[in-house]
N, C-alpha and C positions, 0 to 999 in steps of 0.2 A: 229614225236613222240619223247618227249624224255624219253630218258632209263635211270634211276636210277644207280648209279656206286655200291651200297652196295652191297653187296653177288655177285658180279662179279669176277669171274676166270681170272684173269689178268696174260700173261704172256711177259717179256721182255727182247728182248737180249740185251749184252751190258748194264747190267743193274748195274756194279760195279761201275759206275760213269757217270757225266755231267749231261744230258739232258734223260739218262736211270735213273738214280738213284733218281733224282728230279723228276721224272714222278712215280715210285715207292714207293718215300716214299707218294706224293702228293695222290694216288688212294689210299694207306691204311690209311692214316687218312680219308679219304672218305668211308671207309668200306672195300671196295674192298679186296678179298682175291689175294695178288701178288705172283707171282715167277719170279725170278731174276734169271737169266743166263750169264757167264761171261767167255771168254776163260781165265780170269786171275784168278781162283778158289784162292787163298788168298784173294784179296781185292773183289770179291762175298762176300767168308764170310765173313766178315770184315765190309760189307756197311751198316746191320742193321736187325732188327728182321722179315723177310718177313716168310710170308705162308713155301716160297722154296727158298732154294739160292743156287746155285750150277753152277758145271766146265760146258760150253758150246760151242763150237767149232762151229761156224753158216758153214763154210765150210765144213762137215762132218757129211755126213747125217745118219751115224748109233749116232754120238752123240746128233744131234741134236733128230732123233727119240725117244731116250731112255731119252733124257729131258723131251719129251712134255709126253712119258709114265708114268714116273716119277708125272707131276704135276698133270695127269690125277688119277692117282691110288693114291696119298695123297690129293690132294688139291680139285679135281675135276672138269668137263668136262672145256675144253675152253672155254671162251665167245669173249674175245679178244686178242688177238696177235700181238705185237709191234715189228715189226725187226726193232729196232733200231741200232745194231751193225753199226760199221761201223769206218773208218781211212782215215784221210787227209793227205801226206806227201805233201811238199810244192815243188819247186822248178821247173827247165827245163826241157820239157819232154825230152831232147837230154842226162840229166844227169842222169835220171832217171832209176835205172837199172832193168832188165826186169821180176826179180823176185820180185821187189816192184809194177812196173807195174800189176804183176800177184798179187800181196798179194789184193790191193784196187779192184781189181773186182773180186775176188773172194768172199771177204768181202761185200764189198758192193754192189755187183750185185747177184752173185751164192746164198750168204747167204740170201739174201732178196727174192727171186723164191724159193730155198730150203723150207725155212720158211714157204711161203703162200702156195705154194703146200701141205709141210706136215699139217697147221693148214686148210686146206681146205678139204683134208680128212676126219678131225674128224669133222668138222662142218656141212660140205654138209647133210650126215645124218640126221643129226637134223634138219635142215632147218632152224639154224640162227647162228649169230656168224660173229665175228667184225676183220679183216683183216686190220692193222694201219703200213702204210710204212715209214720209218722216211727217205725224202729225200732232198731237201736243193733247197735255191734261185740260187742256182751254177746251179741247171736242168734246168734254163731257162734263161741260161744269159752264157757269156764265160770270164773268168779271167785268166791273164795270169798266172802260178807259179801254176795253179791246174789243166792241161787238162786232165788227168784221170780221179780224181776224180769226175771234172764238167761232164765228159763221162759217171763216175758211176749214177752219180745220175739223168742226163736228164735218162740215163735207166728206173732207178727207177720209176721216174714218168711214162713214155710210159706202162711201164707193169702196173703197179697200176692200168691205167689208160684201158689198155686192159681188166685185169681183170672184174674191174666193169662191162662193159659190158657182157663180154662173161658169167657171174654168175647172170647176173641182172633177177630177181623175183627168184633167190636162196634160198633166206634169209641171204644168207655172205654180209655182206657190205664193201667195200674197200674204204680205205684214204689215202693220202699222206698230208703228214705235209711238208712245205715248211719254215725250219730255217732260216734266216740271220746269221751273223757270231756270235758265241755265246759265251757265257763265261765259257767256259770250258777248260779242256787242249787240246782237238782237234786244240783249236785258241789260243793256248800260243804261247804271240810274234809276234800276227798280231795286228796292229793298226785299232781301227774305223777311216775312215775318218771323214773329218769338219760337212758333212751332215747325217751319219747312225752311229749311236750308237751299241756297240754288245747287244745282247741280253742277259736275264737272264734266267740261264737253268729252269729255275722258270717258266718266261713266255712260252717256249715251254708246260711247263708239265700242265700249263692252259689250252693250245691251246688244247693239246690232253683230256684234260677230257672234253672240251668241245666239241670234235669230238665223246668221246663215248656217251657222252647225248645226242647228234643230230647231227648226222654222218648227212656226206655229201663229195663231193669228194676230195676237200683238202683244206687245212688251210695254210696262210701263215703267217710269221712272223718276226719282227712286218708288224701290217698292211702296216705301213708306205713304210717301204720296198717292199713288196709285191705290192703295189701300184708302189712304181719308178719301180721295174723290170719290168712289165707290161709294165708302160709309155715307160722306153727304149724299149723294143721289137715292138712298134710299129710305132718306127722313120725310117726315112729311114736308112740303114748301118751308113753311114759314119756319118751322124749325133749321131745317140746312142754311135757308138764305143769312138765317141769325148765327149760326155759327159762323158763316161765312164772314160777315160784318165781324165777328169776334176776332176773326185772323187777321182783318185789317184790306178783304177783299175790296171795299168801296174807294179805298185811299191807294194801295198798292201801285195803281198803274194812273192816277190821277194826284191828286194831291203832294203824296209822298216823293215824287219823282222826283228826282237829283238833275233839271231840267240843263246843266251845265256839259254833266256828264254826258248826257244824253244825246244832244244838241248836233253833232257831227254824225250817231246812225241815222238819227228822222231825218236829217238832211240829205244823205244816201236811199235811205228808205223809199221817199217821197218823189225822187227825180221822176220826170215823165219821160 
């Protein structure tokens, strides 16, 4: 059945830029009533006229609770909930120090269970309401120069993926979006290879409107991609890994990095 996006309670973390803010503006020119949440409270306000815009901490569940109270008591009830939040720092898991370690899964794991827990509270009640996990082609495939974060995000999917189940004939329905590398600052300074193009936070924020018009379990992106992940995961190892190496997987997020360009997210990325 598809659901109409107008007079929908849209809520997004991470929504002060990329692939949050592009999914944001994209559901209010569709009607949809948004709030935008941002641990970066300047550029929240800063990003544009939403419903709600405001400071959000996804690791911090007295902050996050008093968001989602916030949009309920101005904007009104949930319908759907995007933890999009989330940070890539690039490099050797041996360099990697271990309150950056702790920053990406707190972020991208803690914050995305926090989230679906607290919008599952208010939803369950009711008996409907849209659970949207934004998790990445990194959950099903291994690159060298991101093993946490690729850690975060197969997370991601597995719980999404548990969810669904354990809620099924709820009325909550649960998605996971599956990005390829995208044009945002998360991937300033990583190169597309010869064969995969990054994406445009544009196409993500299509993919998810078309997940809340006809949910289903998750969306990847581009097809294209989503298609070769797949294809590698079902070669033998040594075969996929060697494809893999053909795309330029061992250098993409090490070597080849544009360290200049980059230089100003890992420095946001990394704060403690």
């Amino acid at each position: 059945m598809s659901t109409a996006v107008r007079d929908l309670v849209v809520v997004i973390t991470g929504g002060a830029r990329g692939i949050g803010l592009a999914t944001a503006t994209r559901l209010q020119e569709l009607g949809a009533r948004v709030a935008i949440g941002d641990i970066d409270e300047p550029a929240v306000k800063a990003a544009g006229d939403f419903a709600l815009s405001g400071a959000l901490d996804v690791t911090d569940p007295v902050s996050f609770e008093a968001f989602l109270d916030e949009v309920e008591r101005t904007v009104g009830p949930i319908d759907v909930l995007i933890n999009n939040a989330g940070i890539m720092p690039t490099g050797l898991v041996v360099d990697e120090p271990d309150r950056v370690t702790r920053r990406i899964l707190e972020i991208n794991v803690y914050g995305v269970i926090l989230g679906s827990k607290l919008g599952l509270a208010r939803m369950l009640p009711r008996g409907r309401g849209h659970v949207i996990n934004i998790a990445s082609l990194a959950g099903e495939t291994h690159i060298p120069g991101l093993a946490t974060y690729n850690a975060s995000k197969h997370a991601v999917l597995g719980f999404t993926d548990t969810l669904r189940e354990e809620y099924r004939g709820s009325g909550v329905r649960f998605s996971a979006v599956l990005p390829t590398l995208t044009k945002t600052e998360l991937g300033a300074g990583v190169q597309g290879n010869w064969l995969l193009r990054p994406a445009e936070p544009e196409q993500i924020a299509a993919a998810i409107e078309g997940l809340i018009r006809s949910p289903r379990s998750k969306v990847r992106v581009s097809a294209f991609a989503g298609y070769l992940s797949r294809f590698v995961n079902l070669l033998p190892e040594a075969v996929g890994d060697g494809l893999g190496r053909a795309l330029g997987s061992r250098t993409a997020f090490l070597g080849d990095v544009d360290s200049s360009a980059r230089r100003a997210y890992e420095e946001r990325a990394r704060e403690s």
